[in-house]
C-alpha positions as CSV (number, residue, x, y, z in Angstrom):
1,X,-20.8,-9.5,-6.1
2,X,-18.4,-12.6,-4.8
3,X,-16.2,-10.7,-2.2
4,X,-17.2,-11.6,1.4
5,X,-16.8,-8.5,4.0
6,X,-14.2,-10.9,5.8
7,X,-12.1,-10.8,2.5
8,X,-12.2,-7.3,1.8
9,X,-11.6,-6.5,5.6
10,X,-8.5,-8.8,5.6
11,X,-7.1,-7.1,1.9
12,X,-7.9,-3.4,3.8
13,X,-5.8,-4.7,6.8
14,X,-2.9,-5.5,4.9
15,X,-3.1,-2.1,3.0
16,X,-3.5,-0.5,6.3
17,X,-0.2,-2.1,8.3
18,X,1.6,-1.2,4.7
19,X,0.2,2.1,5.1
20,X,1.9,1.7,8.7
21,X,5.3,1.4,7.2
22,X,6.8,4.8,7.6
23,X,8.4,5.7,4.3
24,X,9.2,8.6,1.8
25,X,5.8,9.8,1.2
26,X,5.3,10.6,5.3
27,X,8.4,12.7,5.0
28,X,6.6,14.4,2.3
29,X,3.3,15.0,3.7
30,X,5.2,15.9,6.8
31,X,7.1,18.6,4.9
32,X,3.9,19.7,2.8
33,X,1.6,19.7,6.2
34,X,3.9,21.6,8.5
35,X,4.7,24.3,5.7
36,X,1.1,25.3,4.6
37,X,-1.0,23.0,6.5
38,X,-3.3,19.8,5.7
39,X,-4.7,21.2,2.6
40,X,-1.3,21.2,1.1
41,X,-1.1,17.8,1.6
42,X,-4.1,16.6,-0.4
43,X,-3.5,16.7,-4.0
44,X,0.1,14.7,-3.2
45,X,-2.5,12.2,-1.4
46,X,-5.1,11.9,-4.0
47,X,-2.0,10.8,-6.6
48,X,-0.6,8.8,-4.9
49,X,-4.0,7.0,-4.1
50,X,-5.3,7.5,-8.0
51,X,-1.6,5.4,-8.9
52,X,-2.4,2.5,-6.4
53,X,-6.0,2.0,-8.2
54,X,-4.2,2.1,-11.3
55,X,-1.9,-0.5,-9.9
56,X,-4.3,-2.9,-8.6
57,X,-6.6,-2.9,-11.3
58,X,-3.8,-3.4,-13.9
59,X,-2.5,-6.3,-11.4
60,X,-6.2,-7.8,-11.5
61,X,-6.7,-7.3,-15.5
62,X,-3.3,-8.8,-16.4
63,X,-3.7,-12.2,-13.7
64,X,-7.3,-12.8,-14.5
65,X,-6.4,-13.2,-18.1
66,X,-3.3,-15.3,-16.7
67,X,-5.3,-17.5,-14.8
68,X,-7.9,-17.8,-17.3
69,X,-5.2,-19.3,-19.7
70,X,-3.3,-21.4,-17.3
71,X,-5.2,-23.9,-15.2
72,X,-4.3,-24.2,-11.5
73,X,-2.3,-21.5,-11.3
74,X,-4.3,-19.8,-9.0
75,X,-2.6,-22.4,-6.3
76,X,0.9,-21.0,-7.1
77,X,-0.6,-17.1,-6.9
78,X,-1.8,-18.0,-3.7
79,X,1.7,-19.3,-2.3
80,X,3.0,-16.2,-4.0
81,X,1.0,-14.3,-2.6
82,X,2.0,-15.8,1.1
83,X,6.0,-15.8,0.2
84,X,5.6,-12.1,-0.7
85,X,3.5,-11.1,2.5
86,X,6.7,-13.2,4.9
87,X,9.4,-11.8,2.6
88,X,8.6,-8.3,2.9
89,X,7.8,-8.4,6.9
90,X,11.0,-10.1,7.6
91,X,13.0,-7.4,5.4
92,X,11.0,-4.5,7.3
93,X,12.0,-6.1,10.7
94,X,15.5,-7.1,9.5
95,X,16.2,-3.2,8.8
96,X,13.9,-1.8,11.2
97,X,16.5,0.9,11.9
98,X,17.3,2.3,8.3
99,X,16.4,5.9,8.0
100,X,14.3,7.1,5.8
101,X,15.4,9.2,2.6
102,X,13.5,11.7,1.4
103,X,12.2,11.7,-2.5
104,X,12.7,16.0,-3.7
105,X,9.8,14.5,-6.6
106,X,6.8,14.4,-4.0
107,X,8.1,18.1,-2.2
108,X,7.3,20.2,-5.2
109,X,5.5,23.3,-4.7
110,X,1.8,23.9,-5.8
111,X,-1.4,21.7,-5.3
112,X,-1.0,20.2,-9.4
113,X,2.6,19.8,-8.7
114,X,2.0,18.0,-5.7
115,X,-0.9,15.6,-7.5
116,X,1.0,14.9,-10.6
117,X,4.6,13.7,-8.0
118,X,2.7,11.6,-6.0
119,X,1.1,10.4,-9.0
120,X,4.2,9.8,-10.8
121,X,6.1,8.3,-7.9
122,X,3.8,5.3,-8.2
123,X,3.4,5.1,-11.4
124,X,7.2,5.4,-12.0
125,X,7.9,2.2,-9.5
126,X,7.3,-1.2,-11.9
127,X,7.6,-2.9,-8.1
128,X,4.0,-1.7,-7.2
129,X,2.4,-3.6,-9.7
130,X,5.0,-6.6,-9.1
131,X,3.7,-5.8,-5.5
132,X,-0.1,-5.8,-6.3
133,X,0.3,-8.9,-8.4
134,X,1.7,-10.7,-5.7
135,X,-0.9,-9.7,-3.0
136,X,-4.3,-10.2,-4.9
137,X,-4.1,-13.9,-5.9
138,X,-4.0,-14.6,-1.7
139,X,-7.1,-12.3,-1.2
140,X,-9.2,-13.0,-4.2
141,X,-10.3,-15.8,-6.5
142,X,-9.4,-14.1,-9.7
143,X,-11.6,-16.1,-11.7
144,X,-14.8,-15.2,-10.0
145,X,-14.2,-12.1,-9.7
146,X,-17.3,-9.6,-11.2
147,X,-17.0,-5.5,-12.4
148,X,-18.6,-5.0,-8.8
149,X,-15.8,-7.1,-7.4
150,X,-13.4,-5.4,-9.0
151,X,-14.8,-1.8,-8.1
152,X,-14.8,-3.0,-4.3
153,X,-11.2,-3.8,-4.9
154,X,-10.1,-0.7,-6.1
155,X,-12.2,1.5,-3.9
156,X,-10.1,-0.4,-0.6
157,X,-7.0,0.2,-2.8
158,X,-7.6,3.9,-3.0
159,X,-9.6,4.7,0.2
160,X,-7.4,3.0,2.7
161,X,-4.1,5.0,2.0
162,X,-6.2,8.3,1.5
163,X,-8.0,7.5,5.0
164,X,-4.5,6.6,6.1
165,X,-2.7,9.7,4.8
166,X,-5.2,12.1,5.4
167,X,-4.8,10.9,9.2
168,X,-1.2,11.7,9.2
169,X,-1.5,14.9,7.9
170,X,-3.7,15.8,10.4
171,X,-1.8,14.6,13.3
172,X,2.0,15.6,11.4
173,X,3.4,17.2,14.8
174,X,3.2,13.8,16.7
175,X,3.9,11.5,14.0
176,X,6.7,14.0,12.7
177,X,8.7,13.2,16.2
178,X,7.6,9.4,15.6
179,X,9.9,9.0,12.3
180,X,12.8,11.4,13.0
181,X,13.3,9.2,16.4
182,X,15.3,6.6,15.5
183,X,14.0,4.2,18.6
184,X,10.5,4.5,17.0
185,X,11.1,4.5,13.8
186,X,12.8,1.0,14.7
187,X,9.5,-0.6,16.7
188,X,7.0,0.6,14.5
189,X,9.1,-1.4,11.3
190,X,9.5,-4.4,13.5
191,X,5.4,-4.2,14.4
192,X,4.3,-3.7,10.9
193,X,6.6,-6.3,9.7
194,X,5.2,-9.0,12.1
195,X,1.9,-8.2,11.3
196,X,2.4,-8.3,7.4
197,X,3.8,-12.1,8.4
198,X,0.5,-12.4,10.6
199,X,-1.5,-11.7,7.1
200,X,0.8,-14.4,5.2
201,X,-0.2,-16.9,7.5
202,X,-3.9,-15.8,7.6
203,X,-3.3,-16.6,3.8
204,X,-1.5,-19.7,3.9
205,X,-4.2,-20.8,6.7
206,X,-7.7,-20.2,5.1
Protein backbone atom coordinates (compact mmCIF):
# COMPACT_ATOMS: atom_id res chain seq x y z
CA UNK A 1 0.00 0.00 0.00
CA UNK A 2 1.26 3.82 -1.06
CA UNK A 3 -1.33 5.92 0.98
CA UNK A 4 0.28 7.67 4.00
CA UNK A 5 -2.22 7.99 7.18
CA UNK A 6 -1.62 11.85 6.71
CA UNK A 7 -3.23 11.46 3.16
CA UNK A 8 -6.09 9.45 3.97
CA UNK A 9 -6.71 11.64 7.09
CA UNK A 10 -6.69 14.82 5.00
CA UNK A 11 -9.17 12.96 2.00
CA UNK A 12 -11.57 11.83 5.28
CA UNK A 13 -11.43 15.52 6.42
CA UNK A 14 -12.62 16.92 3.35
CA UNK A 15 -15.46 14.23 3.22
CA UNK A 16 -16.17 15.05 6.63
CA UNK A 17 -16.60 19.19 6.36
CA UNK A 18 -18.76 18.15 3.01
CA UNK A 19 -20.62 15.84 5.14
CA UNK A 20 -20.93 19.18 7.33
CA UNK A 21 -22.76 21.01 4.52
CA UNK A 22 -26.38 20.67 5.52
CA UNK A 23 -28.30 19.62 2.54
CA UNK A 24 -31.38 17.55 1.16
CA UNK A 25 -30.39 14.31 2.52
CA UNK A 26 -30.43 15.87 6.47
CA UNK A 27 -33.94 16.91 5.71
CA UNK A 28 -34.45 13.40 4.90
CA UNK A 29 -32.91 11.56 7.57
CA UNK A 30 -34.54 14.18 9.76
CA UNK A 31 -37.99 13.37 8.43
CA UNK A 32 -37.21 9.45 8.38
CA UNK A 33 -35.65 9.65 12.12
CA UNK A 34 -38.31 11.69 13.82
CA UNK A 35 -41.14 9.50 12.23
CA UNK A 36 -39.95 5.92 13.18
CA UNK A 37 -36.73 6.48 14.69
CA UNK A 38 -32.88 5.88 13.71
CA UNK A 39 -33.48 2.52 12.35
CA UNK A 40 -35.55 4.13 9.66
CA UNK A 41 -32.93 6.04 8.69
CA UNK A 42 -30.37 3.37 7.85
CA UNK A 43 -31.07 1.81 4.61
CA UNK A 44 -31.43 5.61 3.05
CA UNK A 45 -27.82 5.94 4.70
CA UNK A 46 -26.25 2.79 3.49
CA UNK A 47 -27.38 4.01 -0.42
CA UNK A 48 -26.44 6.86 -0.26
CA UNK A 49 -22.96 5.65 1.12
CA UNK A 50 -22.88 2.37 -1.45
CA UNK A 51 -23.44 5.44 -4.50
CA UNK A 52 -20.42 7.58 -3.19
CA UNK A 53 -18.09 4.26 -3.37
CA UNK A 54 -19.48 3.76 -6.68
CA UNK A 55 -18.54 7.30 -7.48
CA UNK A 56 -15.15 7.36 -6.30
CA UNK A 57 -14.02 4.27 -7.64
CA UNK A 58 -15.49 5.01 -11.12
CA UNK A 59 -13.65 8.60 -10.68
CA UNK A 60 -10.29 6.56 -9.78
CA UNK A 61 -10.73 3.81 -12.73
CA UNK A 62 -11.57 6.39 -15.38
CA UNK A 63 -8.28 9.08 -14.32
CA UNK A 64 -5.82 6.38 -13.71
CA UNK A 65 -6.40 5.24 -17.23
CA UNK A 66 -6.30 9.10 -18.15
CA UNK A 67 -3.15 9.72 -16.54
CA UNK A 68 -1.69 6.65 -17.72
CA UNK A 69 -2.26 7.96 -21.32
CA UNK A 70 -1.42 11.46 -20.90
CA UNK A 71 1.90 12.46 -19.35
CA UNK A 72 1.96 15.21 -16.74
CA UNK A 73 -1.37 15.58 -16.43
CA UNK A 74 -1.42 14.60 -12.99
CA UNK A 75 0.00 18.51 -12.45
CA UNK A 76 -3.28 19.89 -14.02
CA UNK A 77 -5.53 17.24 -11.81
CA UNK A 78 -3.81 18.52 -9.00
CA UNK A 79 -4.73 22.38 -9.71
CA UNK A 80 -8.12 20.94 -10.48
CA UNK A 81 -8.36 19.46 -7.83
CA UNK A 82 -7.41 22.87 -5.67
CA UNK A 83 -9.75 25.20 -8.08
CA UNK A 84 -12.67 22.77 -7.23
CA UNK A 85 -12.02 22.61 -3.37
CA UNK A 86 -11.93 27.18 -3.50
CA UNK A 87 -14.82 27.16 -5.90
CA UNK A 88 -17.15 25.24 -4.01
CA UNK A 89 -16.27 26.86 -0.43
CA UNK A 90 -16.68 30.37 -1.81
CA UNK A 91 -20.22 29.29 -3.43
CA UNK A 92 -21.19 27.65 0.08
CA UNK A 93 -20.19 30.92 1.86
CA UNK A 94 -21.55 33.22 -0.91
CA UNK A 95 -25.18 31.59 -0.38
CA UNK A 96 -24.80 30.60 3.12
CA UNK A 97 -28.38 31.67 3.74
CA UNK A 98 -30.29 29.68 0.89
CA UNK A 99 -32.72 27.26 2.33
CA UNK A 100 -32.71 24.01 1.87
CA UNK A 101 -35.30 22.12 -0.47
CA UNK A 102 -36.38 18.94 0.30
CA UNK A 103 -35.92 15.98 -2.44
CA UNK A 104 -39.81 13.71 -1.99
CA UNK A 105 -37.19 10.77 -3.82
CA UNK A 106 -35.15 10.13 -0.43
CA UNK A 107 -38.72 10.36 1.92
CA UNK A 108 -40.25 7.18 0.61
CA UNK A 109 -41.72 4.80 2.85
CA UNK A 110 -40.18 1.34 3.72
CA UNK A 111 -36.49 0.27 4.61
CA UNK A 112 -35.83 -0.99 0.39
CA UNK A 113 -37.57 2.09 -0.61
CA UNK A 114 -35.43 4.21 1.47
CA UNK A 115 -32.03 2.14 0.25
CA UNK A 116 -32.84 2.15 -3.35
CA UNK A 117 -33.68 6.63 -3.17
CA UNK A 118 -30.72 7.35 -1.46
CA UNK A 119 -29.05 5.08 -3.84
CA UNK A 120 -30.46 6.56 -6.74
CA UNK A 121 -30.16 10.12 -5.74
CA UNK A 122 -26.35 9.72 -6.13
CA UNK A 123 -26.32 7.70 -8.77
CA UNK A 124 -28.74 9.97 -10.65
CA UNK A 125 -26.42 13.23 -10.12
CA UNK A 126 -23.44 13.07 -13.11
CA UNK A 127 -21.96 16.01 -10.75
CA UNK A 128 -20.72 13.43 -8.05
CA UNK A 129 -18.51 11.77 -10.20
CA UNK A 130 -17.49 15.37 -11.93
CA UNK A 131 -17.11 16.07 -8.10
CA UNK A 132 -15.01 12.89 -7.19
CA UNK A 133 -12.86 13.40 -10.33
CA UNK A 134 -11.98 16.64 -9.27
CA UNK A 135 -11.04 15.92 -5.64
CA UNK A 136 -8.87 12.64 -5.94
CA UNK A 137 -6.05 13.85 -8.23
CA UNK A 138 -5.17 16.58 -5.12
CA UNK A 139 -5.19 13.63 -2.61
CA UNK A 140 -3.65 10.83 -4.47
CA UNK A 141 -1.02 9.98 -6.98
CA UNK A 142 -3.16 8.13 -9.33
CA UNK A 143 -0.39 6.34 -10.91
CA UNK A 144 0.80 4.65 -7.78
CA UNK A 145 -2.03 3.81 -6.60
CA UNK A 146 -2.38 -0.26 -5.63
CA UNK A 147 -5.97 -2.54 -5.31
CA UNK A 148 -5.17 -1.97 -1.41
CA UNK A 149 -4.96 1.73 -2.14
CA UNK A 150 -7.84 1.80 -3.83
CA UNK A 151 -9.88 -0.29 -1.14
CA UNK A 152 -8.54 2.35 1.58
CA UNK A 153 -10.08 4.91 -0.68
CA UNK A 154 -13.36 3.64 -1.03
CA UNK A 155 -13.75 2.40 2.46
CA UNK A 156 -13.13 6.57 3.73
CA UNK A 157 -15.60 7.31 0.82
CA UNK A 158 -18.27 5.07 2.26
CA UNK A 159 -17.47 5.07 6.04
CA UNK A 160 -17.13 8.81 6.54
CA UNK A 161 -20.73 9.84 5.48
CA UNK A 162 -22.20 6.60 7.16
CA UNK A 163 -20.21 7.62 10.50
CA UNK A 164 -21.43 11.04 9.62
CA UNK A 165 -25.14 10.28 8.99
CA UNK A 166 -25.57 7.79 11.40
CA UNK A 167 -24.50 10.71 13.90
CA UNK A 168 -27.18 12.91 12.73
CA UNK A 169 -29.69 10.54 13.06
CA UNK A 170 -29.03 9.95 16.36
CA UNK A 171 -28.86 13.35 17.50
CA UNK A 172 -32.03 14.58 14.78
CA UNK A 173 -33.85 16.77 17.65
CA UNK A 174 -30.82 19.17 18.00
CA UNK A 175 -29.61 19.18 14.56
CA UNK A 176 -33.33 19.35 13.34
CA UNK A 177 -33.54 23.05 15.15
CA UNK A 178 -29.84 23.64 13.64
CA UNK A 179 -31.09 23.60 9.75
CA UNK A 180 -34.69 25.02 10.07
CA UNK A 181 -32.90 28.22 11.88
CA UNK A 182 -32.02 30.27 9.29
CA UNK A 183 -29.05 32.13 11.49
CA UNK A 184 -27.48 28.64 11.69
CA UNK A 185 -28.07 27.27 8.88
CA UNK A 186 -26.10 30.55 7.59
CA UNK A 187 -22.71 30.04 9.92
CA UNK A 188 -22.41 26.49 9.59
CA UNK A 189 -22.34 27.14 5.32
CA UNK A 190 -19.92 29.95 5.86
CA UNK A 191 -17.64 27.42 8.36
CA UNK A 192 -17.75 24.57 6.12
CA UNK A 193 -17.10 26.63 3.14
CA UNK A 194 -13.83 28.20 4.75
CA UNK A 195 -12.60 25.05 5.69
CA UNK A 196 -13.18 23.31 2.27
CA UNK A 197 -10.81 26.59 1.05
CA UNK A 198 -8.49 25.57 4.04
CA UNK A 199 -8.20 21.89 2.28
CA UNK A 200 -7.48 23.70 -1.25
CA UNK A 201 -4.69 25.40 0.12
CA UNK A 202 -3.49 22.31 2.16
CA UNK A 203 -3.46 20.98 -1.59
CA UNK A 204 -1.93 23.65 -3.43
CA UNK A 205 0.73 23.83 -0.41
CA UNK A 206 2.10 20.22 -0.07
Amino acid sequence: MTLTFAQAALYAGALFVLFLTPGPVWLALAARTLAHGVTAAVPLILGVALGDVAWSLLAILGLSWVVQTYTGIMVALRWLAVAVFALMGLLIIRHADRGIEADSRLNRKGAWAGFVAGLAAILANPKAVLFYMGMLPGFFDLTALTSSDIVVIAAISMGVPVAGNLMFASFVDRARRLITSPGALATTNRIAGSLLIGVAVIIALT
